[in-house]
PDB file of N, CA, C, O and CB in Angstrom:
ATOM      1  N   UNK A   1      -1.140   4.807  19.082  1.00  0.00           N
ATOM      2  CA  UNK A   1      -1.583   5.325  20.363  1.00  0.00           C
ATOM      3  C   UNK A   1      -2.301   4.242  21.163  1.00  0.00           C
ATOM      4  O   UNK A   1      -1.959   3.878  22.288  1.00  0.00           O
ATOM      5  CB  UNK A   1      -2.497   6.533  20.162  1.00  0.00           C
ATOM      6  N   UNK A   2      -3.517   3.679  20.340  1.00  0.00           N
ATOM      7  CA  UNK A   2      -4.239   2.082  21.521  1.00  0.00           C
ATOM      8  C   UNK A   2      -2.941   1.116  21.280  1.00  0.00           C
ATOM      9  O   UNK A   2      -3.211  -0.051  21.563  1.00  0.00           O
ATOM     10  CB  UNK A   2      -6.241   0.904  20.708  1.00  0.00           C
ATOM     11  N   UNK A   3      -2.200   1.224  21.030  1.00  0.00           N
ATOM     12  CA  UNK A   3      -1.631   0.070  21.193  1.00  0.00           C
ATOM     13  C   UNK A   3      -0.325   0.550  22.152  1.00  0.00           C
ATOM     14  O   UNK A   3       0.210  -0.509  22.480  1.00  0.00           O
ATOM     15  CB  UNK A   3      -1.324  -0.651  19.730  1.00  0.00           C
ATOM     16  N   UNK A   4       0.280   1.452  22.631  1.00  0.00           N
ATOM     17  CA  UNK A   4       0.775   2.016  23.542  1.00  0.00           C
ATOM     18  C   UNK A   4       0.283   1.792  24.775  1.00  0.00           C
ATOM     19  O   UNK A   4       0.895   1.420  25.776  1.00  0.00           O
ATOM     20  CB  UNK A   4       0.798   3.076  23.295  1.00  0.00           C
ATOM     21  N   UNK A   5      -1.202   2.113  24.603  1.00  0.00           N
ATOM     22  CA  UNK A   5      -2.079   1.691  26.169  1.00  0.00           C
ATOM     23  C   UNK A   5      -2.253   0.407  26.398  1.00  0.00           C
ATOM     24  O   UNK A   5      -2.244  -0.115  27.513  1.00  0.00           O
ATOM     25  CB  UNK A   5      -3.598   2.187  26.320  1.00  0.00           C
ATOM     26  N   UNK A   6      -2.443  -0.232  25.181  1.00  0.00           N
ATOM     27  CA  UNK A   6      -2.516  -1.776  25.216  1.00  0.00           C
ATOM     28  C   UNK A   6      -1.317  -2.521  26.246  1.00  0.00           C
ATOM     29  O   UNK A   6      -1.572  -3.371  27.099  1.00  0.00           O
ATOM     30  CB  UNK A   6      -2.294  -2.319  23.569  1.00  0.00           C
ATOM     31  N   UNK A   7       0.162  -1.916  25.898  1.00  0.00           N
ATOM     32  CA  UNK A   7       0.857  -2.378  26.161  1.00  0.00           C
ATOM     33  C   UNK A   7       1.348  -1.782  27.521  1.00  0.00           C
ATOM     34  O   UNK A   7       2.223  -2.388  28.139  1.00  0.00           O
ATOM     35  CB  UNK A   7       1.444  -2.487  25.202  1.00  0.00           C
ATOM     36  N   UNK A   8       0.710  -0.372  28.117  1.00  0.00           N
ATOM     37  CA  UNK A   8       1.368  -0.321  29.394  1.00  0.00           C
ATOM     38  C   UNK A   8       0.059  -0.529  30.235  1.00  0.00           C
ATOM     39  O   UNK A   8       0.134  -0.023  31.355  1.00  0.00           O
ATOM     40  CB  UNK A   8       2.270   1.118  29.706  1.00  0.00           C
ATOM     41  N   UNK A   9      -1.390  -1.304  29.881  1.00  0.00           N
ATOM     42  CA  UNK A   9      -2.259  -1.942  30.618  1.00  0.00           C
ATOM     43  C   UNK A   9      -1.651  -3.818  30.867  1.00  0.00           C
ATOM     44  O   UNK A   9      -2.049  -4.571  31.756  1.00  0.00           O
ATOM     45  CB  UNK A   9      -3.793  -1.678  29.727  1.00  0.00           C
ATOM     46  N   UNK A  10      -0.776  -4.098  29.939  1.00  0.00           N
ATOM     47  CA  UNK A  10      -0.236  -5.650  30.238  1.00  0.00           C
ATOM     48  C   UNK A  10       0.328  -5.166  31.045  1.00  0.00           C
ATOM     49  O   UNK A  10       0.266  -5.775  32.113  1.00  0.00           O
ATOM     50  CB  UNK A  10       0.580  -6.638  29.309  1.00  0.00           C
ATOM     51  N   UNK A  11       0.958  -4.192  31.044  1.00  0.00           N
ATOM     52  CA  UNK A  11       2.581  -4.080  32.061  1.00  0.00           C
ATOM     53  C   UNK A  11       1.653  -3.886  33.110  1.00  0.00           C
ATOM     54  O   UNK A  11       1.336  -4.900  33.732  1.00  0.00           O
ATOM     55  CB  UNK A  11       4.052  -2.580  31.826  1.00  0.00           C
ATOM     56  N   UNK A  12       1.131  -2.777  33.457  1.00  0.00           N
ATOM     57  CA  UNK A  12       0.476  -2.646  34.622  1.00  0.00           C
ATOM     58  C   UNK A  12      -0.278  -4.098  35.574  1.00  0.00           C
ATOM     59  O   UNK A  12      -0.036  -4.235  36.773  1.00  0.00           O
ATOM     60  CB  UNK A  12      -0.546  -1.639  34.158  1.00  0.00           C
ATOM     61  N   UNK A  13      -1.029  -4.906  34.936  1.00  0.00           N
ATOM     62  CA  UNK A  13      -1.590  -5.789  35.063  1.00  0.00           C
ATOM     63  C   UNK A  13      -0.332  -6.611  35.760  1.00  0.00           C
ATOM     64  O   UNK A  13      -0.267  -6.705  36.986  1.00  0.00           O
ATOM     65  CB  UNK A  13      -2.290  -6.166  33.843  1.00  0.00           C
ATOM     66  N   UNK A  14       0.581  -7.152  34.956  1.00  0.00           N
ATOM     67  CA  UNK A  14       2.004  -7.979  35.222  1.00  0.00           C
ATOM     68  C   UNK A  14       2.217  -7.465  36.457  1.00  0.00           C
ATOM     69  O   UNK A  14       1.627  -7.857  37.463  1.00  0.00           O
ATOM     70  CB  UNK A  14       3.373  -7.735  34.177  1.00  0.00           C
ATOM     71  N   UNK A  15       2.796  -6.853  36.438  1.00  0.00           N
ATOM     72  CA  UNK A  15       3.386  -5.346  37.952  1.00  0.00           C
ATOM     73  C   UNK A  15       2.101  -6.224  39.342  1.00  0.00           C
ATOM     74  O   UNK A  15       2.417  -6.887  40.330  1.00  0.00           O
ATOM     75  CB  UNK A  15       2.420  -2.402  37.235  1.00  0.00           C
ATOM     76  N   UNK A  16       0.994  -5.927  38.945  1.00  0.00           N
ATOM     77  CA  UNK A  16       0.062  -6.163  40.065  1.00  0.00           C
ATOM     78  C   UNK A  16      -0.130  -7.327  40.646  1.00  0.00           C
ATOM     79  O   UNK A  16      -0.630  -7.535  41.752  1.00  0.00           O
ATOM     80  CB  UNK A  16      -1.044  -5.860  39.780  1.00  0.00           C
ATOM     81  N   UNK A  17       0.377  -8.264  39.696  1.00  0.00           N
ATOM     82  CA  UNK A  17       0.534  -9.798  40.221  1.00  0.00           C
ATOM     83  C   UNK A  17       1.750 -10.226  41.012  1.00  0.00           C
ATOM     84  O   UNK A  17       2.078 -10.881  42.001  1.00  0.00           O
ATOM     85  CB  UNK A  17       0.544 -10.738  39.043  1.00  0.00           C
ATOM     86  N   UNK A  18       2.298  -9.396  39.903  1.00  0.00           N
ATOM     87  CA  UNK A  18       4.185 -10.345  40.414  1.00  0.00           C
ATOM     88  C   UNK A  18       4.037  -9.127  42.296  1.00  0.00           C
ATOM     89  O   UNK A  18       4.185  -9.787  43.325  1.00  0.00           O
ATOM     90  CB  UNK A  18       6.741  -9.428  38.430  1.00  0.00           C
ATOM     91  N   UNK A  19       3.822  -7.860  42.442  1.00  0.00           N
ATOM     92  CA  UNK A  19       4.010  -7.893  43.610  1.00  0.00           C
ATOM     93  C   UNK A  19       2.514  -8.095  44.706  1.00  0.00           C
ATOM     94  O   UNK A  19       2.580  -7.445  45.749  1.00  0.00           O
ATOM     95  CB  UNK A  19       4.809  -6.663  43.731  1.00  0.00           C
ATOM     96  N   UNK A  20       1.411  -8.825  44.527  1.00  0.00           N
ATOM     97  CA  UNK A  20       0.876  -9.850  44.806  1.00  0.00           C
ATOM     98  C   UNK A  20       1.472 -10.849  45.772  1.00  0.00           C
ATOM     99  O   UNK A  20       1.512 -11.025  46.990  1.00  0.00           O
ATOM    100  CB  UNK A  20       0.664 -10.291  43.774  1.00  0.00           C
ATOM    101  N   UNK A  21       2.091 -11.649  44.229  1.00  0.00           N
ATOM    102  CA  UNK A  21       2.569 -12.913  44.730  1.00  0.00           C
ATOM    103  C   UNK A  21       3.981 -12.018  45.719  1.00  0.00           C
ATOM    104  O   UNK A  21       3.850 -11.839  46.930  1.00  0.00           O
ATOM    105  CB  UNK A  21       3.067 -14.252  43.192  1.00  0.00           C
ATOM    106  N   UNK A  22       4.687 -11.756  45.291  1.00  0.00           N
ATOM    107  CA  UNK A  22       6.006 -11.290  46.049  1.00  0.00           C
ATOM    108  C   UNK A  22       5.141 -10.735  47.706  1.00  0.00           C
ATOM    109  O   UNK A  22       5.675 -10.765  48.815  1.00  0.00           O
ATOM    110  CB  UNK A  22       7.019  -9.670  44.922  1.00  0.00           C
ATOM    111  N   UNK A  23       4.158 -10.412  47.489  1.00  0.00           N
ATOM    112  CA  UNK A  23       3.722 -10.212  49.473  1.00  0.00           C
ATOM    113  C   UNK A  23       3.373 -11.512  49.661  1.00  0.00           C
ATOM    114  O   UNK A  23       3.123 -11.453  50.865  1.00  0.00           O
ATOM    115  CB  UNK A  23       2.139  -9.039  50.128  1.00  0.00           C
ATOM    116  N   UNK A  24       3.271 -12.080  49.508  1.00  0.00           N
ATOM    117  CA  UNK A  24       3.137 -13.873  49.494  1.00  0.00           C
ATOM    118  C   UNK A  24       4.147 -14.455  49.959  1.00  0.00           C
ATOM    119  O   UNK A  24       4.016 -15.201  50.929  1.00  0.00           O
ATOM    120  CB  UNK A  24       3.006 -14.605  48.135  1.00  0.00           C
ATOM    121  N   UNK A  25       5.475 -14.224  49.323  1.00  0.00           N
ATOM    122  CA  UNK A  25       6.567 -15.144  49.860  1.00  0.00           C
ATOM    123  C   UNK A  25       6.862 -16.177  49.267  1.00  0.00           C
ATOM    124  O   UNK A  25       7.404 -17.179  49.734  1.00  0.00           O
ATOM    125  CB  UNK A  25       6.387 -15.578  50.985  1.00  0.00           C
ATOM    126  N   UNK A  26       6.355 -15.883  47.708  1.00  0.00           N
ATOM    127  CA  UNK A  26       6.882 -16.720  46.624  1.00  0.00           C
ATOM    128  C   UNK A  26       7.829 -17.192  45.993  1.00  0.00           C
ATOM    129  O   UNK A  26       8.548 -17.115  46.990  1.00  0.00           O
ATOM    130  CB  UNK A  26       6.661 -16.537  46.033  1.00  0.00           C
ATOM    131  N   UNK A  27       8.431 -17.573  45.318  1.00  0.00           N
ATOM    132  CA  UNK A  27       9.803 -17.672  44.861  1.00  0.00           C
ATOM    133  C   UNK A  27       9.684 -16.558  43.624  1.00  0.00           C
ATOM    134  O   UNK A  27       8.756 -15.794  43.360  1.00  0.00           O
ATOM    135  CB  UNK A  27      10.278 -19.351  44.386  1.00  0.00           C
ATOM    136  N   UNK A  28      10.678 -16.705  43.114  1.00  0.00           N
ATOM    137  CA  UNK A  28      10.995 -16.286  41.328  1.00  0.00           C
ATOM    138  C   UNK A  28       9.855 -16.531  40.374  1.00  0.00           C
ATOM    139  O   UNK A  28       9.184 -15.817  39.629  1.00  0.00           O
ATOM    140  CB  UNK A  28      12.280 -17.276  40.596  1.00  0.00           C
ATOM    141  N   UNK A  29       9.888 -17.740  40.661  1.00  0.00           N
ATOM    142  CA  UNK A  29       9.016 -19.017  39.745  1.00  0.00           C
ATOM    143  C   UNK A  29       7.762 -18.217  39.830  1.00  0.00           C
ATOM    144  O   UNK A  29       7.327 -17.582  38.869  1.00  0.00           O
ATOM    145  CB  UNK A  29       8.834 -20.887  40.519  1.00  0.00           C
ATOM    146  N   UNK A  30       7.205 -18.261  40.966  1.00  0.00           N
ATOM    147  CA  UNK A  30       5.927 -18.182  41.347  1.00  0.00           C
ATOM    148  C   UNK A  30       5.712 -16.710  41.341  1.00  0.00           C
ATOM    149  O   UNK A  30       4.514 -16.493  41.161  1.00  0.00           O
ATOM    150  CB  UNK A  30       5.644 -18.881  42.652  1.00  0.00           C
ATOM    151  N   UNK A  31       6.253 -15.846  41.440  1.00  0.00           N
ATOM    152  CA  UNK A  31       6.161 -14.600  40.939  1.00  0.00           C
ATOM    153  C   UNK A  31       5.991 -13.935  39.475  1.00  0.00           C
ATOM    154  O   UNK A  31       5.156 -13.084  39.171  1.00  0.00           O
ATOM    155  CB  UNK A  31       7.070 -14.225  41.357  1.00  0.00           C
ATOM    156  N   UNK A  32       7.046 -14.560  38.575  1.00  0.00           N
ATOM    157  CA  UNK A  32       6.557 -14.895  37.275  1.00  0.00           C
ATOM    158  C   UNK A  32       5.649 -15.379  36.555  1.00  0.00           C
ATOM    159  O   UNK A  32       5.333 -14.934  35.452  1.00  0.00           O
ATOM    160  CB  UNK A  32       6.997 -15.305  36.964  1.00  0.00           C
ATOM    161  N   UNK A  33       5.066 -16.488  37.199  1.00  0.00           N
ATOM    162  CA  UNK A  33       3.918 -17.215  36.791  1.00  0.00           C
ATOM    163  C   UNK A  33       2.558 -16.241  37.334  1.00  0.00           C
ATOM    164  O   UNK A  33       1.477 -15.997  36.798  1.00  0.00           O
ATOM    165  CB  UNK A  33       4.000 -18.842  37.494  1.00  0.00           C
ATOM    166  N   UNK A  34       2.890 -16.010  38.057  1.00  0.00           N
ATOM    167  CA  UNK A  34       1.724 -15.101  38.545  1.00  0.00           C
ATOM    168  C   UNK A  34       1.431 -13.771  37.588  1.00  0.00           C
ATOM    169  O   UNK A  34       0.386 -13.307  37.130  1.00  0.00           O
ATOM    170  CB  UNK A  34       2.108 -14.570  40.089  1.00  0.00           C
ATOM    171  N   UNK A  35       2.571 -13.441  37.510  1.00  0.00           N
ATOM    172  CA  UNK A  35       2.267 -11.891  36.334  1.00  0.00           C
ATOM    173  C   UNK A  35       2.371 -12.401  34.978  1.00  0.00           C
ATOM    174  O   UNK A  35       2.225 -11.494  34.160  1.00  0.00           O
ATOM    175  CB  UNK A  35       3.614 -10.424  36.404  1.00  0.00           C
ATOM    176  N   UNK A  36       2.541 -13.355  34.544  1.00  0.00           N
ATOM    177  CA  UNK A  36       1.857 -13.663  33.429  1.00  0.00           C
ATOM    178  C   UNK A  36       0.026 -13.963  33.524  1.00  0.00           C
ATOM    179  O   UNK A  36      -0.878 -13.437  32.873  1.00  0.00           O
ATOM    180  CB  UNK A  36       2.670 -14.904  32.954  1.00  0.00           C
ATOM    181  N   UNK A  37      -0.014 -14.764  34.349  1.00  0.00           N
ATOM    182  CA  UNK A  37      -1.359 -15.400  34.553  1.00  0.00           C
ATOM    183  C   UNK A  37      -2.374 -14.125  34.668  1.00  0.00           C
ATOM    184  O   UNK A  37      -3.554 -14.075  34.321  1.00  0.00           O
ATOM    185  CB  UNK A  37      -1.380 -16.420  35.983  1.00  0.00           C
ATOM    186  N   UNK A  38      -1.562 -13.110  35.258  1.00  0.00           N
ATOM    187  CA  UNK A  38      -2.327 -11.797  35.679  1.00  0.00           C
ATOM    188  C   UNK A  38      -2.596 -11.490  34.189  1.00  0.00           C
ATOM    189  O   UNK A  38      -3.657 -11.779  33.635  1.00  0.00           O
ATOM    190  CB  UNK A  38      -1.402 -10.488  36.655  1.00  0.00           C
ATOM    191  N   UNK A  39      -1.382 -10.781  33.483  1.00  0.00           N
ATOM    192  CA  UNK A  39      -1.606 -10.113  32.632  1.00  0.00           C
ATOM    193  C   UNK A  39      -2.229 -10.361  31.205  1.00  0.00           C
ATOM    194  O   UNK A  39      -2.502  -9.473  30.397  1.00  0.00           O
ATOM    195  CB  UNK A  39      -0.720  -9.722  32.647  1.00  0.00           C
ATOM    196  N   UNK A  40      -2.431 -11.891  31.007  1.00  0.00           N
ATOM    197  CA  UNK A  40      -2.794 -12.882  29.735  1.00  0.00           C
ATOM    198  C   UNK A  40      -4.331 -12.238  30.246  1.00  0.00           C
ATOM    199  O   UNK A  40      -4.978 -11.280  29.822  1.00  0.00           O
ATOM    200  CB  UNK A  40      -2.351 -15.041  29.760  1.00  0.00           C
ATOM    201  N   UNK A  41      -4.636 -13.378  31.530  1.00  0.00           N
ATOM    202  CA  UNK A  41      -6.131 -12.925  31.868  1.00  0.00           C
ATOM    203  C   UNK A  41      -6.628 -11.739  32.211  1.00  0.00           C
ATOM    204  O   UNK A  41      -7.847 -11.773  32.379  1.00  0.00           O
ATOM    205  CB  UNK A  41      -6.568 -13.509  32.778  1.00  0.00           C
ATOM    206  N   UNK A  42      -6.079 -10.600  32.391  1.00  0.00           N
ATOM    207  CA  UNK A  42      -7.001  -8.901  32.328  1.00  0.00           C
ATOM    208  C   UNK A  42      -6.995  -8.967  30.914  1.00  0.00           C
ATOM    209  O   UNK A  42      -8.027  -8.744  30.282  1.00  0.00           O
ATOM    210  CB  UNK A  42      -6.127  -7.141  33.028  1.00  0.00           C
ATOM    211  N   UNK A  43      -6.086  -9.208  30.443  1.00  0.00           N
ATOM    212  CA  UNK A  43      -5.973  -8.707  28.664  1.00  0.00           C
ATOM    213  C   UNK A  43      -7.412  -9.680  27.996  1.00  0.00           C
ATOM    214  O   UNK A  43      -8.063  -9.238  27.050  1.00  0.00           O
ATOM    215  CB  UNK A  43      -3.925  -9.431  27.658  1.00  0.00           C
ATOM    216  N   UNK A  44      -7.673 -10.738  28.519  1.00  0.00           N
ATOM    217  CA  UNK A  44      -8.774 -11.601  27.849  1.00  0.00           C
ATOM    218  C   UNK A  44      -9.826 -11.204  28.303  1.00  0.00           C
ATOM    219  O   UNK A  44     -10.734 -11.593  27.568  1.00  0.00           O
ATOM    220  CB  UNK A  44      -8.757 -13.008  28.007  1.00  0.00           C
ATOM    221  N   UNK A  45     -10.282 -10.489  29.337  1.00  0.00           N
ATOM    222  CA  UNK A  45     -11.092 -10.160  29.908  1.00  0.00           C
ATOM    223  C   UNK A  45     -11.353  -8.788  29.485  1.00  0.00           C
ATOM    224  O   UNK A  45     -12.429  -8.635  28.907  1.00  0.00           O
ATOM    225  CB  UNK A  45     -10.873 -10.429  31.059  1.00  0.00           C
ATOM    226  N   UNK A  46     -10.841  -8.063  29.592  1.00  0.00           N
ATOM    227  CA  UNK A  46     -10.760  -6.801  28.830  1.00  0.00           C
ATOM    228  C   UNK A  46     -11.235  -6.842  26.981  1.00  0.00           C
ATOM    229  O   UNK A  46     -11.984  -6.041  26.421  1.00  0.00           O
ATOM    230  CB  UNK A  46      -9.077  -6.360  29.049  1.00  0.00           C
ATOM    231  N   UNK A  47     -10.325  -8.363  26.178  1.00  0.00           N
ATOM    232  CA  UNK A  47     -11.403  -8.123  25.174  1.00  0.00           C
ATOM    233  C   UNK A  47     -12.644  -8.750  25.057  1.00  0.00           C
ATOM    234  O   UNK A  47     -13.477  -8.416  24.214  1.00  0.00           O
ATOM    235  CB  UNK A  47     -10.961  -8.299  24.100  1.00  0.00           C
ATOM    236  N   UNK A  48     -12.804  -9.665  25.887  1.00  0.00           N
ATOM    237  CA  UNK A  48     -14.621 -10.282  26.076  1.00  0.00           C
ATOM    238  C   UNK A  48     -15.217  -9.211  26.090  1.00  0.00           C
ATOM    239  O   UNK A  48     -15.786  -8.838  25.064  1.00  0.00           O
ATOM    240  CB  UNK A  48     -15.207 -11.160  27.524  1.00  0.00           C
ATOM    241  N   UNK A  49     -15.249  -8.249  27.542  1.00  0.00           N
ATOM    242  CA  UNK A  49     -15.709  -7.027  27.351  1.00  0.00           C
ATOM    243  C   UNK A  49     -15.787  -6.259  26.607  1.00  0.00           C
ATOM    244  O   UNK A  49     -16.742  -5.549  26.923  1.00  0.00           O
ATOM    245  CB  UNK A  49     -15.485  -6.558  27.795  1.00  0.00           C
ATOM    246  N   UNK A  50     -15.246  -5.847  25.546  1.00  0.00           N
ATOM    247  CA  UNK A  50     -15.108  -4.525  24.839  1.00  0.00           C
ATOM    248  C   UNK A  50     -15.953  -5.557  23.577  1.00  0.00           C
ATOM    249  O   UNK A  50     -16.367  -4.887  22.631  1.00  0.00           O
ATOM    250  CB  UNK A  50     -13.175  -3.667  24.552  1.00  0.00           C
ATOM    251  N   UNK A  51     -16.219  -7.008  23.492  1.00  0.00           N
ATOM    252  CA  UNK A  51     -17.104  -7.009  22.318  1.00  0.00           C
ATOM    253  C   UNK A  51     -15.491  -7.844  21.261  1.00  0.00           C
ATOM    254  O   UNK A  51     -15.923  -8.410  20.257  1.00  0.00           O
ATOM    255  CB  UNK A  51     -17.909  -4.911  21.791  1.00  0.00           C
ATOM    256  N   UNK A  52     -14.383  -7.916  21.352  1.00  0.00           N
ATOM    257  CA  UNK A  52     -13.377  -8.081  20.385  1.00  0.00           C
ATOM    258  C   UNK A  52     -12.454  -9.583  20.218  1.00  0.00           C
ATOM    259  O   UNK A  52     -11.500 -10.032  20.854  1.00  0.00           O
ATOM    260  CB  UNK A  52     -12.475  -6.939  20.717  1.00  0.00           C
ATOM    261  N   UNK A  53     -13.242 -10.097  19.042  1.00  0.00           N
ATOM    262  CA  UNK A  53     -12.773 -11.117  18.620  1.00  0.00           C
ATOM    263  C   UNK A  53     -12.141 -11.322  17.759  1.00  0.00           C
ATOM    264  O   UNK A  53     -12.186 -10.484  16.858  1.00  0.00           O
ATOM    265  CB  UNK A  53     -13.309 -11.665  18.525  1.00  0.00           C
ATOM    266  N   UNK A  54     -11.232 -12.525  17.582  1.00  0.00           N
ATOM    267  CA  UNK A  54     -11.115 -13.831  18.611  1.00  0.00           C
ATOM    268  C   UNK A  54      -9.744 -13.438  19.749  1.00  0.00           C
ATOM    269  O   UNK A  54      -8.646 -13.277  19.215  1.00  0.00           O
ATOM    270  CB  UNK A  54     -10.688 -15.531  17.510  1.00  0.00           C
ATOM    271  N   UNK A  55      -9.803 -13.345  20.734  1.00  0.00           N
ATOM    272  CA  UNK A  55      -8.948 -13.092  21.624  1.00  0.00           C
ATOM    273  C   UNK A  55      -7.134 -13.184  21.019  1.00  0.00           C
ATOM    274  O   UNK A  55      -6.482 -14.045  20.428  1.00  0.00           O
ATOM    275  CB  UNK A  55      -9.401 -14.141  22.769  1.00  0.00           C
ATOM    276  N   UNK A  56      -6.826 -11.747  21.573  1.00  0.00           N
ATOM    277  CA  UNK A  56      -5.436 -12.360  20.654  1.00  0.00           C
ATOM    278  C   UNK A  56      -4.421 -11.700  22.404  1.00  0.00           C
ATOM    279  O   UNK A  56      -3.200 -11.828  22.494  1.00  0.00           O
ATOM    280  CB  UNK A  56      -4.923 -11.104  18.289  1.00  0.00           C
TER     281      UNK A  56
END
């Protein structure tokens, strides 16, 4: 079950970048890179917060 949420809080996160960058007028590239960058960093941030180490 947390790991269900785990995984549609990356997606969500991803989603919020890539169309971000896409109102931007980015390419492919830069749309991709962006929803990764999004979704690595909420996910690291999310476990600083909650106290949970070592970041995975």
């Amino acid at each position: 079950m947390l790991l269900m949420l785990y995984l549609i809080a990356i997606t969500a996160e991803a989603m919020t970048g890539a169309l971000s960058a896409g109102r931007r007028g980015m390419d492919w590239f830069g749309v991709v890179l962006i929803a990764c960058v999004t979704a690595l960093g909420g996910g690291s941030v999310r476990d600083v917060l909650i106290g949970h180490y070592p970041l995975t």
